[in-house]
C-alpha positions as CSV (number, residue, x, y, z in Angstrom):
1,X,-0.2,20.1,50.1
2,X,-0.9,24.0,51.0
3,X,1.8,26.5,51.6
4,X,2.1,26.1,55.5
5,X,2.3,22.3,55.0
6,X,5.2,23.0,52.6
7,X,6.8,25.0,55.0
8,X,6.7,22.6,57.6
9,X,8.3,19.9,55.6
10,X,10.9,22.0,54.9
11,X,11.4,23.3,58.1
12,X,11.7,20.1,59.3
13,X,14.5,18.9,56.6
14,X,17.0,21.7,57.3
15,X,16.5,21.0,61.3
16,X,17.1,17.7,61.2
17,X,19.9,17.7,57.6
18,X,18.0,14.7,56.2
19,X,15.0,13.7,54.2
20,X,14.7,10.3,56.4
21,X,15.1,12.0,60.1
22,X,12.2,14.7,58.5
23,X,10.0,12.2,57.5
24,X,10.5,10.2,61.1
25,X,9.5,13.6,62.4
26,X,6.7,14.2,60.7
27,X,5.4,10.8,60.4
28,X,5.1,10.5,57.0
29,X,7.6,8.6,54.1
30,X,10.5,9.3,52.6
31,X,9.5,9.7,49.5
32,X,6.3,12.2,50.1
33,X,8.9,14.7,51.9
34,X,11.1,14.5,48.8
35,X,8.2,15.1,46.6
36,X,7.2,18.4,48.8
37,X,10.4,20.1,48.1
38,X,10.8,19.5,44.6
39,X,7.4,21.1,44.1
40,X,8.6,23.9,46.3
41,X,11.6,24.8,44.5
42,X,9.3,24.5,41.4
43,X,7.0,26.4,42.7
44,X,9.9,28.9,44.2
45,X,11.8,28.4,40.5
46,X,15.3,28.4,43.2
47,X,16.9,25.8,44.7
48,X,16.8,25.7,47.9
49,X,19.2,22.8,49.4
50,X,22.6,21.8,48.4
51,X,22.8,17.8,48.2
52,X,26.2,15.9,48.6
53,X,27.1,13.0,50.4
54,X,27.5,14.6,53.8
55,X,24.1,15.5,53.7
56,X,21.2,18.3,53.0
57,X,22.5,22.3,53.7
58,X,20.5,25.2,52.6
59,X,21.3,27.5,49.9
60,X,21.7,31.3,50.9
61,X,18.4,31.2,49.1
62,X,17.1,28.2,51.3
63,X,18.2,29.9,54.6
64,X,16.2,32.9,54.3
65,X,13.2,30.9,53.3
66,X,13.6,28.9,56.5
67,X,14.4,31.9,58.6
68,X,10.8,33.5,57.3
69,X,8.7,30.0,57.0
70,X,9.8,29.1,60.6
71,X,8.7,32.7,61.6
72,X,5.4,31.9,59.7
73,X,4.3,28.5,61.0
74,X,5.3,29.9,65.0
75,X,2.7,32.9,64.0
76,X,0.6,30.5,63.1
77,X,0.7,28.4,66.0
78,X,0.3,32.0,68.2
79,X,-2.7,32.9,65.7
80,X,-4.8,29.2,66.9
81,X,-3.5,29.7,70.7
82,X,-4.9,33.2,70.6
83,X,-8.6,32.0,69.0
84,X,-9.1,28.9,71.2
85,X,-8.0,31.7,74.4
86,X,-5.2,31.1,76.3
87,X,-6.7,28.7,78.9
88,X,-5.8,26.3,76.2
89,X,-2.0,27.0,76.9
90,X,0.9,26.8,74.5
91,X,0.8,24.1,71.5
92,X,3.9,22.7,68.7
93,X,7.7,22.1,68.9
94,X,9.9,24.2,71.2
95,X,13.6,23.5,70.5
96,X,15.8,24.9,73.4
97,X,19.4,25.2,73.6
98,X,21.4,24.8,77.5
99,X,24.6,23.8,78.6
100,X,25.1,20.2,79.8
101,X,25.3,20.5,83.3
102,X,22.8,23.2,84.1
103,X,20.5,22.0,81.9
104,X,20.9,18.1,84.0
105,X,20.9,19.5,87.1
106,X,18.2,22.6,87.0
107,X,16.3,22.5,83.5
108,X,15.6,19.2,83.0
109,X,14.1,18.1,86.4
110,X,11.6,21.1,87.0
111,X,10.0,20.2,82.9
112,X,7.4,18.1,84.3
113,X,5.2,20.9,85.8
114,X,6.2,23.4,82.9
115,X,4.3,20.3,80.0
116,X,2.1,19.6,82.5
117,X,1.3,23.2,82.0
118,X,0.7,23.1,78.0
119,X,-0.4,19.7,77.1
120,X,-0.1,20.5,73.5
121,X,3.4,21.6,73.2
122,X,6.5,19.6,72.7
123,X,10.3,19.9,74.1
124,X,13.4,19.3,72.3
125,X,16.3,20.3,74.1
126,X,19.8,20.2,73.0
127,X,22.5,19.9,75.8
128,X,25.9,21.0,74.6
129,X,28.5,22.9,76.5
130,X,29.1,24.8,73.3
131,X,27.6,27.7,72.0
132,X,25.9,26.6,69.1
133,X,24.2,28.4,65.7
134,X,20.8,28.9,67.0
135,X,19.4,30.0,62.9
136,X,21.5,26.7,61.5
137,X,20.3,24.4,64.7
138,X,16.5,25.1,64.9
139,X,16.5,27.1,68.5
140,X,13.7,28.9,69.5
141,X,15.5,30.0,72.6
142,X,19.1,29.3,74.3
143,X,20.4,29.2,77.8
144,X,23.6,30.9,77.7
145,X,26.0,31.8,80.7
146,X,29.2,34.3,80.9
147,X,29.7,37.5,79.0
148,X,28.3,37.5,75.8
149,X,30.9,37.7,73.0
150,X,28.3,38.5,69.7
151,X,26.6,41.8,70.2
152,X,24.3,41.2,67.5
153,X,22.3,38.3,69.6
154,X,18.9,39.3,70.7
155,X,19.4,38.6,74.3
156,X,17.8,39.0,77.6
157,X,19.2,38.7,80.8
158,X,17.4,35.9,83.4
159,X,19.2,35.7,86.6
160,X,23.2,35.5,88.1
161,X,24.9,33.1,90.7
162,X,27.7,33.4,92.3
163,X,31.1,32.1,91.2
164,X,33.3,30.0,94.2
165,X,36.3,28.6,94.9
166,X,35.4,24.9,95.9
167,X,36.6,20.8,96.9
168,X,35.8,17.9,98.9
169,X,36.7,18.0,102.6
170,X,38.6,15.0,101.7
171,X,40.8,17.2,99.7
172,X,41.1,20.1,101.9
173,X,41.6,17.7,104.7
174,X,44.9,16.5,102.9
175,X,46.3,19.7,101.3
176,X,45.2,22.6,103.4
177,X,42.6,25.2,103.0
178,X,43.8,28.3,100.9
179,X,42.9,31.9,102.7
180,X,43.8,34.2,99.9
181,X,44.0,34.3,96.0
182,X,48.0,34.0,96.8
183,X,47.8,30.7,98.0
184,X,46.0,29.1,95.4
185,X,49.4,28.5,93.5
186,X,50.1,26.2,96.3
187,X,46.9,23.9,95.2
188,X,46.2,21.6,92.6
189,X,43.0,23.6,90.4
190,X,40.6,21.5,87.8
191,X,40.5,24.4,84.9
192,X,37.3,24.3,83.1
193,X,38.2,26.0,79.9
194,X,34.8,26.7,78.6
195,X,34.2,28.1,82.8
196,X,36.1,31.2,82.5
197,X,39.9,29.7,81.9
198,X,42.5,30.1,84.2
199,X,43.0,33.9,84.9
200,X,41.0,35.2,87.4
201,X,39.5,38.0,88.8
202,X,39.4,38.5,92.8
203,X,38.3,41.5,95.0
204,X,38.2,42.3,99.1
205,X,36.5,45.4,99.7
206,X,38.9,47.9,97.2
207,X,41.3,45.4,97.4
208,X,41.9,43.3,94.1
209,X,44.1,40.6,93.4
210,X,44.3,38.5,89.9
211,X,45.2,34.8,89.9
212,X,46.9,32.5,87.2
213,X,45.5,29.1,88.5
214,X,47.8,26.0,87.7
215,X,46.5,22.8,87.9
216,X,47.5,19.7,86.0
217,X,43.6,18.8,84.9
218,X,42.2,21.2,81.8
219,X,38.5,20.1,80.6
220,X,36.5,21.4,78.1
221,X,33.3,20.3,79.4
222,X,31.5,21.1,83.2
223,X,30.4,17.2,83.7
224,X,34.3,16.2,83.6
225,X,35.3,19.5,86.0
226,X,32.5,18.0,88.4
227,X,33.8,14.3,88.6
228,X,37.7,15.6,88.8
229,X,36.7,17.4,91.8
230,X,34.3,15.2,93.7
231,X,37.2,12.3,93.2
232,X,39.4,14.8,95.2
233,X,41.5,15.2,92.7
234,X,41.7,19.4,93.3
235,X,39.8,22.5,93.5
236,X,38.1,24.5,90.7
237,X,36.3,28.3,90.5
238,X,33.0,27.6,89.7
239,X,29.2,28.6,90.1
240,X,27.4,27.8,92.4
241,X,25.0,26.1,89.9
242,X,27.2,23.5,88.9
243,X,27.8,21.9,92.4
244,X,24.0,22.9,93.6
245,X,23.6,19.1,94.8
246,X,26.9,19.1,96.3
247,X,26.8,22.7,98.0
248,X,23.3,21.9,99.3
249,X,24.3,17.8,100.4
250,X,27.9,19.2,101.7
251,X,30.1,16.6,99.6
252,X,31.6,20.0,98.4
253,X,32.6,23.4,100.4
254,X,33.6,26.9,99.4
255,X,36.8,28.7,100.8
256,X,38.1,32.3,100.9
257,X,35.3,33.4,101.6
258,X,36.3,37.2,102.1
259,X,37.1,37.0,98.6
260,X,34.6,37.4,95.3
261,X,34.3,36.6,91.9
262,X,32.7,38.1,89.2
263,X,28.9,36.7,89.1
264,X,27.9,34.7,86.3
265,X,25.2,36.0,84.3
266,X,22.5,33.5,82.4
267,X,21.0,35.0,79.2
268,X,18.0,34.1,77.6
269,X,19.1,34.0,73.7
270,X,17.0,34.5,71.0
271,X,18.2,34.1,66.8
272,X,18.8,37.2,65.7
273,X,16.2,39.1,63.8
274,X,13.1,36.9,64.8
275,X,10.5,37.7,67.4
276,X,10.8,35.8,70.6
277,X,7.8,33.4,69.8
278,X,5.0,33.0,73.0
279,X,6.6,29.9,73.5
280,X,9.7,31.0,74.1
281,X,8.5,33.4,76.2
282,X,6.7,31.4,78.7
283,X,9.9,29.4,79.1
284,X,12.0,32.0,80.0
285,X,10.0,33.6,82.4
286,X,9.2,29.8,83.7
287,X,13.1,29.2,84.3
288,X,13.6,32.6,85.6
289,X,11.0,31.7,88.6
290,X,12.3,28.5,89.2
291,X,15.8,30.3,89.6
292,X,14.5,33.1,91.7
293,X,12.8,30.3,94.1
294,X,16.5,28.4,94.5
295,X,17.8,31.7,96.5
């Protein structure tokens, strides 16, 4: 098996923490994965996996190795997309990383036209409302949104939307409208903990007011904040991006509307120290239009 091969068997082991889930990746048995890493820590003279019963980690020795083959085998791909011209589009694997709900309700419906686009190349995206480590999980690119608490991540920044305070008509028919940051004490508010927390920001012209919301409803994940609130159950500060159907469909509406919010920012997030492969790339720039056409 020649180097690149190697690398892609091992690749594929630390991405998916098992020799069995590589070789279903790959296509291949079992037992011709384990043989490829054995030689390649022969070959290395290190060891580069730690084997227990919870599974397959890499050594400190085994994480640089991936960091450096991965980088090899997407130059690689770039290197054939490059000779065959680039009317041949974009070939491989391109793991992506996005938040549940955005990536439900604005990634994962415009992907068609996007493969349609690059015949040859693959999609796996991960939905998790947690910010997750892009070297450890695989990620050629993440989808983050809110302030960006690592200033070591390689980061670019996409697009913004609007943060609002929204319900149902059903609940602002029974409990009243509020008309001012003040009177949103008076109202039950689903928190989404992961959404900013409970403290917020508001400002009128010069005028700034900051609200404590209290609400009997905390969830740690924007798919539970949405269904609280379409069952009427209270009002939340959100983006617009989460409630996009509802906004557009009117099963929800904003209030205050004299009143803003900080705007939430979405960051393209690349793993530190690696070039942002071609692949990558073209995504971003392929979400940021299909943002920039929504407004």
């Amino acid at each position: 098996m020649d180097r690149l091969a190697a690398m892609e068997t091992f690749v594929c082991v630390v991405e998916t923490g098992s020799f069995s889930a590589a070789a279903r990746r790959l296509n291949i048995g079992q037992p011709a994965v384990s043989k490829t890493i054995a030689h390649l820590e022969k070959r290395l003279a290190v060891s580069l996996l730690l084997r227990s019963t919870r599974g397959l980690t890499p050594t400190e020795a085994g994480l640089a190795f991936f960091e450096r083959a991965k980088r090899a085998l997407e130059e690689a791909d770039e290197a054939d997309n490059a000779a065959r011209g680039s009317a041949s589009g974009l070939s491989g694997s391109l793991r992506i990383s996005a938040a549940v709900t955005f990536g439900r309700l604005h990634i994962v419906p415009q992907l068609g036209p996007f493969l349609d686009q690059h015949p040859q190349l693959n999609i796996d995206l991960m939905l998790d409302d947690r910010n997750i480590n892009l070297v450890e999980e695989g990620i050629d690119v993440a989808l983050r949104m809110g302030a960006l608490t690592d200033s070591g991540l390689t980061a670019r920044k996409i697009a913004d939307c609007r943060r609002v305070v929204l319900g149902t008509p059903a609940y602002f028919a029974k409990y009243g409208e509020p008309g001012c940051p003040a009177e949103l004490s008076k109202h039950q508010a689903v928190v989404y903990n992961l959404g900013g927390g409970n403290t917020w920001q508001f400002a009128k012209g010069s005028e700034q007011q900051s609200v404590i919301l209290s609400g009997r409803l905390r969830v740690s994940a924007a798919e539970g904040v949405r269904e609280a609130v379409l069952a009427d159950q209270g009002l939340t500060l959100a983006s617009e991006w989460m409630f996009a159907p509802e906004l557009a469909s009117g099963a929800v509406k904003t209030v205050m509307h004299d009143w803003t919010l900080p705007d939430l920012d979405l960051w393209a997030v690349f793993p530190t120290g690696r070039m942002a492969s071609a692949k990558a790339r073209a995504f971003v720039e392929y979400v940021q239009g299909l943002l920039v056409s929504e407004h």
